[in-house]
Backbone atoms as SQL, in Angstrom:
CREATE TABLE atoms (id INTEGER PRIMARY KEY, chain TEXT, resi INTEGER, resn TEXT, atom TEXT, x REAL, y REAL, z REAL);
INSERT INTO atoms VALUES
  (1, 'A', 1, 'UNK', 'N', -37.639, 58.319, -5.147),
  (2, 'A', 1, 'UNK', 'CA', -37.920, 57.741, -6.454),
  (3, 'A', 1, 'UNK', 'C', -37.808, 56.219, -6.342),
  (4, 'A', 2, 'UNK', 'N', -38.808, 55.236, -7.092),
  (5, 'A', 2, 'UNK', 'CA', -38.767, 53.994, -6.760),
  (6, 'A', 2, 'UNK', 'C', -37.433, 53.175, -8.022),
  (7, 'A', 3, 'UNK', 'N', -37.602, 52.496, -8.023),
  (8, 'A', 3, 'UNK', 'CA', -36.635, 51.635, -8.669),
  (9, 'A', 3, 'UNK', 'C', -37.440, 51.456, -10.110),
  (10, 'A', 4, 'UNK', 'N', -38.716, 51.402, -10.064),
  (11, 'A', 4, 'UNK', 'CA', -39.262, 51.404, -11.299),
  (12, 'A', 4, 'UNK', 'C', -39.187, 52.785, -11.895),
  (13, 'A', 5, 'UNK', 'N', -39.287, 53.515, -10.971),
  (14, 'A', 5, 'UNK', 'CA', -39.107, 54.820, -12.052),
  (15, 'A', 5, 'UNK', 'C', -37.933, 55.200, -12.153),
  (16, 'A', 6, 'UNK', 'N', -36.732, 55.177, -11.659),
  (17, 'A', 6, 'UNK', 'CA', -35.319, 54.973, -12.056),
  (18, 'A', 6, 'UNK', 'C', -35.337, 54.266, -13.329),
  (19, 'A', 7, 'UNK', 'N', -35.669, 53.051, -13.695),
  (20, 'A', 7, 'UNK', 'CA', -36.104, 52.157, -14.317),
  (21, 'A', 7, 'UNK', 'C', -36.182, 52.800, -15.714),
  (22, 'A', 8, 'UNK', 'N', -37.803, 53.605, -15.448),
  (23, 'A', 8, 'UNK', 'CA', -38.251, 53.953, -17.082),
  (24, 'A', 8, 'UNK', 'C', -37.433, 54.996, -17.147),
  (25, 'A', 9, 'UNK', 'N', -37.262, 56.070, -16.104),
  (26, 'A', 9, 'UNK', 'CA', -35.979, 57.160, -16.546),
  (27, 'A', 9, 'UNK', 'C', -35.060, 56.974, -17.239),
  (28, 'A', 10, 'UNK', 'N', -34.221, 56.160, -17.165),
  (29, 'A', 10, 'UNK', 'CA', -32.579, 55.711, -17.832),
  (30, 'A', 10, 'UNK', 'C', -33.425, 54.905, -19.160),
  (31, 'A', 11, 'UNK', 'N', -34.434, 53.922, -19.246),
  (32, 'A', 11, 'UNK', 'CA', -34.624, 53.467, -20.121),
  (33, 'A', 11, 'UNK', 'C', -35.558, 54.513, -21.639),
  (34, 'A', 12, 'UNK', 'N', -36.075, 55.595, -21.255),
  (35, 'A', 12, 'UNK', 'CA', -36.705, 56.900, -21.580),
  (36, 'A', 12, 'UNK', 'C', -35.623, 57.507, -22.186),
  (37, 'A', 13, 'UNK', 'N', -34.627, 57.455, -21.727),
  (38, 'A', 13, 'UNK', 'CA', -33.086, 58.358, -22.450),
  (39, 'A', 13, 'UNK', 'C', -32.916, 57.125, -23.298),
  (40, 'A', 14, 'UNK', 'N', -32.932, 56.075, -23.321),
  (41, 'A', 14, 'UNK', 'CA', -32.268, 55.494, -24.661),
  (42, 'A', 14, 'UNK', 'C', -33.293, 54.594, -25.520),
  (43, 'A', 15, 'UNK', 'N', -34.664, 55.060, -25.331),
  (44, 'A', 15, 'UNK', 'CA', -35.721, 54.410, -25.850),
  (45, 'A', 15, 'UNK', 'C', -36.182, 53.150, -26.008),
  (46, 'A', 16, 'UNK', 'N', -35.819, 52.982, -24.404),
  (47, 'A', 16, 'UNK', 'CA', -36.227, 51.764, -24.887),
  (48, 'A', 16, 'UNK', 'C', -37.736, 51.404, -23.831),
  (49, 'A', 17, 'UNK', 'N', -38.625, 50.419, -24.817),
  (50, 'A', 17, 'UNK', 'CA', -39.826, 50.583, -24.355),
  (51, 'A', 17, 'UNK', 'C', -39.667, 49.319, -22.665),
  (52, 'A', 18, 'UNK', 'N', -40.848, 49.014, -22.671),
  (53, 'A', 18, 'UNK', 'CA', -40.904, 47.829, -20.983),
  (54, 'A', 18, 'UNK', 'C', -41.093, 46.806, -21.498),
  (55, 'A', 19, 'UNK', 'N', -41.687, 46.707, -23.189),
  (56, 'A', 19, 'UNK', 'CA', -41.483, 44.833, -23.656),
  (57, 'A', 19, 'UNK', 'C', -40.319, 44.804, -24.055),
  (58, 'A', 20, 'UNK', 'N', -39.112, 45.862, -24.555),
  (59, 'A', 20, 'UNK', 'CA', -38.211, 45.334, -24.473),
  (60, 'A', 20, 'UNK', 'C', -37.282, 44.338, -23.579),
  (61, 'A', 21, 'UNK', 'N', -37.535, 44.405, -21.962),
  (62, 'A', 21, 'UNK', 'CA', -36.855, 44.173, -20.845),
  (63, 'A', 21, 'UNK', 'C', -37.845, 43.098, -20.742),
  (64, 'A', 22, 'UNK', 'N', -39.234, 43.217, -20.394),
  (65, 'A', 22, 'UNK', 'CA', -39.757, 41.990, -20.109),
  (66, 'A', 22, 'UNK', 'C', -41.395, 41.592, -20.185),
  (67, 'A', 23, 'UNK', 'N', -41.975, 40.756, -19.463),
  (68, 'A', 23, 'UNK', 'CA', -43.618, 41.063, -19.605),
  (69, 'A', 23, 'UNK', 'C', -43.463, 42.187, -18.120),
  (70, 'A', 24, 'UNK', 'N', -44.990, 42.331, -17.916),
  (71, 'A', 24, 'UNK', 'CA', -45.318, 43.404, -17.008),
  (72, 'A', 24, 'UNK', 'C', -45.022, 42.857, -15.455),
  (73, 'A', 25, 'UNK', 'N', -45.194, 41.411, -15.175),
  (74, 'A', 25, 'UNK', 'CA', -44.725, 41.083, -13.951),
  (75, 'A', 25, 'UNK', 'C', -42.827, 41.022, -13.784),
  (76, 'A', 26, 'UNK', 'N', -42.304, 41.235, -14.657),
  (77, 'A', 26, 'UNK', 'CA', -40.673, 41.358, -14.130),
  (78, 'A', 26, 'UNK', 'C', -40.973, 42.964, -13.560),
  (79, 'A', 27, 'UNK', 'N', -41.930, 43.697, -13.802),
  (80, 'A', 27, 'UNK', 'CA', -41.667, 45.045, -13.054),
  (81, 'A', 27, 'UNK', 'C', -42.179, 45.351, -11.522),
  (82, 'A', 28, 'UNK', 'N', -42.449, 43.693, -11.358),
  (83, 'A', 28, 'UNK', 'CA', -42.915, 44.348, -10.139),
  (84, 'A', 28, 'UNK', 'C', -41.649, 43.275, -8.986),
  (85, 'A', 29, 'UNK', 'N', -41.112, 42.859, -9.907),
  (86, 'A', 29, 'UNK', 'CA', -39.355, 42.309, -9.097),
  (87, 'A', 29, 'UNK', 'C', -38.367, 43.675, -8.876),
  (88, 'A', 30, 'UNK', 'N', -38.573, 44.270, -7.426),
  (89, 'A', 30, 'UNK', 'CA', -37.385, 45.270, -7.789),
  (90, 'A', 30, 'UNK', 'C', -36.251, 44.522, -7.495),
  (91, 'A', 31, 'UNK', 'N', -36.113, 43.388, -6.874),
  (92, 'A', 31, 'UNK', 'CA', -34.217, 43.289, -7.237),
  (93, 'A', 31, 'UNK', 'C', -33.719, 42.848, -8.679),
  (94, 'A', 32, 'UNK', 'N', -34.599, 42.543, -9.262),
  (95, 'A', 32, 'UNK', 'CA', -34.447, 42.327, -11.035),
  (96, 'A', 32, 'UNK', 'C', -34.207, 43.776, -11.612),
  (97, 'A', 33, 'UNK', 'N', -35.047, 44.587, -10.794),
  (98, 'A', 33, 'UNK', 'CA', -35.447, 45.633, -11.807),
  (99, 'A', 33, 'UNK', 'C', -33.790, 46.686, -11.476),
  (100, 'A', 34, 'UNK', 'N', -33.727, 46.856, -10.452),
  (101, 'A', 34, 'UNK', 'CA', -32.546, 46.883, -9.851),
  (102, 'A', 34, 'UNK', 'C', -30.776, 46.595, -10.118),
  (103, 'A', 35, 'UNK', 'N', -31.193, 44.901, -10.104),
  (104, 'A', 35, 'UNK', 'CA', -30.191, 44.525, -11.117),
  (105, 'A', 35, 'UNK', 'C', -30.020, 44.837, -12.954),
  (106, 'A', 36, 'UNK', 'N', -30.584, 44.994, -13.207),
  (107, 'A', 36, 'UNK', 'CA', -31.226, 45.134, -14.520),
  (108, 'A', 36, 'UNK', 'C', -30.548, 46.426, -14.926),
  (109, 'A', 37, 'UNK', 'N', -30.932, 47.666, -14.098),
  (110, 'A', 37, 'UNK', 'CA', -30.048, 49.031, -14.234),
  (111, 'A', 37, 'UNK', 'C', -28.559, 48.844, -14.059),
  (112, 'A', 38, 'UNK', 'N', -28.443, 48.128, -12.997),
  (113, 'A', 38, 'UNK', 'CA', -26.918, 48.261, -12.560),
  (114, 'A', 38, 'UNK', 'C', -25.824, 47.152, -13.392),
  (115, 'A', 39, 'UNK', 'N', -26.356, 46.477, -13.823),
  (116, 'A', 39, 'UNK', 'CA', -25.287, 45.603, -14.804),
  (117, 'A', 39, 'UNK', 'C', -25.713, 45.442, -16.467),
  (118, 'A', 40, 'UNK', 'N', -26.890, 46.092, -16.775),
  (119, 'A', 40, 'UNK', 'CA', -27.338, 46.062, -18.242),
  (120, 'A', 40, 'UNK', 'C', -26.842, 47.192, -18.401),
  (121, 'A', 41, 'UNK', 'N', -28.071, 48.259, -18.129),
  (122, 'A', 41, 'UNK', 'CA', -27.745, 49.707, -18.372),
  (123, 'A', 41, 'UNK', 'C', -26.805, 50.522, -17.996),
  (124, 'A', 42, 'UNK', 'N', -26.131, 49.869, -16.952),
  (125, 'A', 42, 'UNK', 'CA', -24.766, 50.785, -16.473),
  (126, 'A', 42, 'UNK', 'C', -24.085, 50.758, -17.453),
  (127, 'A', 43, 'UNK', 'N', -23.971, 49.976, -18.325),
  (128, 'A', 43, 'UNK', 'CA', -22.540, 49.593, -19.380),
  (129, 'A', 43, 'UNK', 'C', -22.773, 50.748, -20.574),
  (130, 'A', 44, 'UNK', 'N', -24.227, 50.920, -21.003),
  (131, 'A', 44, 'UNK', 'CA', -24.380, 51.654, -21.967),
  (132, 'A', 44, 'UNK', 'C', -23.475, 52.885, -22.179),
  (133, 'A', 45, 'UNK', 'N', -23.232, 53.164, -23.267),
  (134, 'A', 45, 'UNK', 'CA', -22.729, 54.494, -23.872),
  (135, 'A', 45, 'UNK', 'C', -24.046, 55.442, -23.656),
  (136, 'A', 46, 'UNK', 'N', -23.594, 56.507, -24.421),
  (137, 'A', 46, 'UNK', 'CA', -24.435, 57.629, -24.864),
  (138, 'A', 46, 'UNK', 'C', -25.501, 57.255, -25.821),
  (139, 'A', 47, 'UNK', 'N', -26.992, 57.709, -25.626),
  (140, 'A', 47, 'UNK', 'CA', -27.677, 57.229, -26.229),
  (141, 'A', 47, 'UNK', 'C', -27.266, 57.932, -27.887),
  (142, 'A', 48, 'UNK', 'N', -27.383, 59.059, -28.420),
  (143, 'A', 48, 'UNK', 'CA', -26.680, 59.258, -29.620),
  (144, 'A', 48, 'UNK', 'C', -25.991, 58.105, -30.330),
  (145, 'A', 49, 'UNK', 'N', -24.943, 57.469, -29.393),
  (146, 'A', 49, 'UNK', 'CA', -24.480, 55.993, -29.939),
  (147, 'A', 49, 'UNK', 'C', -25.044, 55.157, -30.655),
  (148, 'A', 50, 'UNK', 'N', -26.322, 54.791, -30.275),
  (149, 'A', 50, 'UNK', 'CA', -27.255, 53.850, -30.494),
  (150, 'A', 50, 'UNK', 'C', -28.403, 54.493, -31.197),
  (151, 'A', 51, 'UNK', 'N', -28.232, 55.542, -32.063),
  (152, 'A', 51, 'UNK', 'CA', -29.132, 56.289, -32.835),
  (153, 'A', 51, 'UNK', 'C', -30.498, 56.596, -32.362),
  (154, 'A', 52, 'UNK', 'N', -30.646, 56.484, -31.121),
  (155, 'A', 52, 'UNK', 'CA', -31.820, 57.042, -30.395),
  (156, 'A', 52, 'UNK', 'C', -32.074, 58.497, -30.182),
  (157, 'A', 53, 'UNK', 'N', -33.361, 58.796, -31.062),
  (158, 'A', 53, 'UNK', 'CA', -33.728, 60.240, -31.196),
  (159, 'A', 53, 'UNK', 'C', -35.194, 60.406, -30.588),
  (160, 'A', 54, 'UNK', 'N', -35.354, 61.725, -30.817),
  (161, 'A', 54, 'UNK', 'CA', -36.742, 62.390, -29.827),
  (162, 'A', 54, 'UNK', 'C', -37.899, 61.609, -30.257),
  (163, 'A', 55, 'UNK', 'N', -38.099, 60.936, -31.575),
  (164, 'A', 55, 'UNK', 'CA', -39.085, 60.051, -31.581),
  (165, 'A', 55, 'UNK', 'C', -38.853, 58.685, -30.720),
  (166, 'A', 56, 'UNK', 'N', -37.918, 58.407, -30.679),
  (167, 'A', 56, 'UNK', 'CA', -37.893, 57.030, -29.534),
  (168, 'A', 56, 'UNK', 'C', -38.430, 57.373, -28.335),
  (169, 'A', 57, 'UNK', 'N', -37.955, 58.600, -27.539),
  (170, 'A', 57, 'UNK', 'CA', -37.974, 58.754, -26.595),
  (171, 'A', 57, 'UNK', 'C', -39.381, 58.502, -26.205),
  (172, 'A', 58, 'UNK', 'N', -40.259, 59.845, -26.786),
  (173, 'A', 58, 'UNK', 'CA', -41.243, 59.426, -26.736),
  (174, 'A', 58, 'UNK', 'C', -42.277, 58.239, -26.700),
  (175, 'A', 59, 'UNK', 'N', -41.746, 57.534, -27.447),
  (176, 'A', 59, 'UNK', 'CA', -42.684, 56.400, -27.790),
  (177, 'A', 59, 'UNK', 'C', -42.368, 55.995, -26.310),
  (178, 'A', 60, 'UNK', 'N', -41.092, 55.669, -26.127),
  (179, 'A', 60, 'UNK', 'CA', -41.018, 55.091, -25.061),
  (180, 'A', 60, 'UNK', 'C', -41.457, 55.695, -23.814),
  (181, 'A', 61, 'UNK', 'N', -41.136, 56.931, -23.428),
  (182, 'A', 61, 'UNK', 'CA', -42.253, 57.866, -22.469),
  (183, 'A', 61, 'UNK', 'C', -43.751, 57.297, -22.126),
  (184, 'A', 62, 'UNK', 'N', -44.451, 57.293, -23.750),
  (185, 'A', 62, 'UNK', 'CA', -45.772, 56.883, -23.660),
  (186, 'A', 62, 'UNK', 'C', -45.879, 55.195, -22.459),
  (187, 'A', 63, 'UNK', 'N', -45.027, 54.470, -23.484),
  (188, 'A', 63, 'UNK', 'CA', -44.732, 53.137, -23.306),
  (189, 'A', 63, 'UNK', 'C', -44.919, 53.289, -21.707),
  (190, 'A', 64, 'UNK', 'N', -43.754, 53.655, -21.131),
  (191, 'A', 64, 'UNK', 'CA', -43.725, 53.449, -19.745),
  (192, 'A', 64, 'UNK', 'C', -44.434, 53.943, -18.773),
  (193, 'A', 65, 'UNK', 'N', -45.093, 55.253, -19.066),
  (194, 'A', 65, 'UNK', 'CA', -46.365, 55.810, -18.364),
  (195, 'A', 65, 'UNK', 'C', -47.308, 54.682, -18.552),
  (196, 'A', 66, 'UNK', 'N', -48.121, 54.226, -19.571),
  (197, 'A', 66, 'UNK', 'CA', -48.906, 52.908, -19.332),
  (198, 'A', 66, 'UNK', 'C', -48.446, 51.889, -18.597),
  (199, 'A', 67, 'UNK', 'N', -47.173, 51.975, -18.659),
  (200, 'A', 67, 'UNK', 'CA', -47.133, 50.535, -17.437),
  (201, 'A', 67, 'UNK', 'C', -47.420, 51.178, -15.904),
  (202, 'A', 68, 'UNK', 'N', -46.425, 52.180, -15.626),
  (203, 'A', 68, 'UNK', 'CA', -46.153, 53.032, -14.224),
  (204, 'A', 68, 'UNK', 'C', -47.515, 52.654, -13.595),
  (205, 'A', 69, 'UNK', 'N', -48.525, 53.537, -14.456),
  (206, 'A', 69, 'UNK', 'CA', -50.031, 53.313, -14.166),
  (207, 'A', 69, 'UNK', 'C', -50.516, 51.711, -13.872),
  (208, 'A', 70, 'UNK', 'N', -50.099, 50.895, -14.824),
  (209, 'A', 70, 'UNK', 'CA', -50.620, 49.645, -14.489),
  (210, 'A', 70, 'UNK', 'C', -50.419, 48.854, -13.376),
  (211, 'A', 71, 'UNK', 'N', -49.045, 48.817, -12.843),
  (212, 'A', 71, 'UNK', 'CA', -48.168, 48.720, -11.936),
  (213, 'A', 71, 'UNK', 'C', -48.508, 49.346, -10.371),
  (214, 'A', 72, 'UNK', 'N', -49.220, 50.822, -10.503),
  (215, 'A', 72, 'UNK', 'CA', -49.185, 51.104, -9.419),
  (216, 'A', 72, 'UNK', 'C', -50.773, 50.480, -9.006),
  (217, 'A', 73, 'UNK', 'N', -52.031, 50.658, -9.998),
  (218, 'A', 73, 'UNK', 'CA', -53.236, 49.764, -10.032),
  (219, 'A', 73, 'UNK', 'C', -53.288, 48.804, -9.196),
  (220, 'A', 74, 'UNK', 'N', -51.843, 47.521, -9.631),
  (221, 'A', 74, 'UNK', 'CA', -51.770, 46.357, -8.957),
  (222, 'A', 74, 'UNK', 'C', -51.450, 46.394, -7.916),
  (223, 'A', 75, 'UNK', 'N', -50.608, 47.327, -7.214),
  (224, 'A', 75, 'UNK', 'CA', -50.334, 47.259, -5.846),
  (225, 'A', 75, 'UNK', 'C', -51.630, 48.001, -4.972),
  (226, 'A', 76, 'UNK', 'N', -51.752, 46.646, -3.920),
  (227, 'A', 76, 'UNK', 'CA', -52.625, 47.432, -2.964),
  (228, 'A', 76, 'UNK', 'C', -52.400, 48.478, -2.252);
C-alpha cells in the first residue's frame, strides 16, 4: 500500500476530503504525505468524536478516488 493510499484510508475514516490537507501537488510529496499521517493524524481521537458520519465518509471516499486517479495519471 502506498503512502497515498494510507493517506486517503485514515483520512476516509474521519472525512476528511484532499483540499482539506492541501492542493493536488502536496500529494505527490510522500515525505509530507507521510509526515502528515504520523504527527497530524496520529493524534486524532475516534472519529465519532468529531461528529463524522457515513455521509462524510463518503463524500470523502468520492473526494479521494478523484484524486488517487489523478495522481496516478501524473506519474509516468
Amino acid at each position: 500500500m502506498t503512502v497515498l493510499q494510507r493517506l486517503a484510508r485514515k483520512a476516509i475514516r474521519y472525512g476528511v476530503r484532499p483540499e482539506d490537507i492541501g492542493p493536488v501537488s502536496t500529494f505527490s510529496d510522500e515525505e509530507y504525505m507521510e509526515l502528515y499521517l504520523k504527527h497530524t493524524m496520529g493524534r486524532w481521537r475516534a472519529p465519532s468524536v468529531y461528529g463524522v458520519g457515513p455521509d462524510d465518509q463518503e463524500r470523502a471516499r468520492l473526494a479521494w478516488d478523484k484524486l488517487i486517479t489523478r495522481v496516478l495519471a501524473l506519474k509516468p
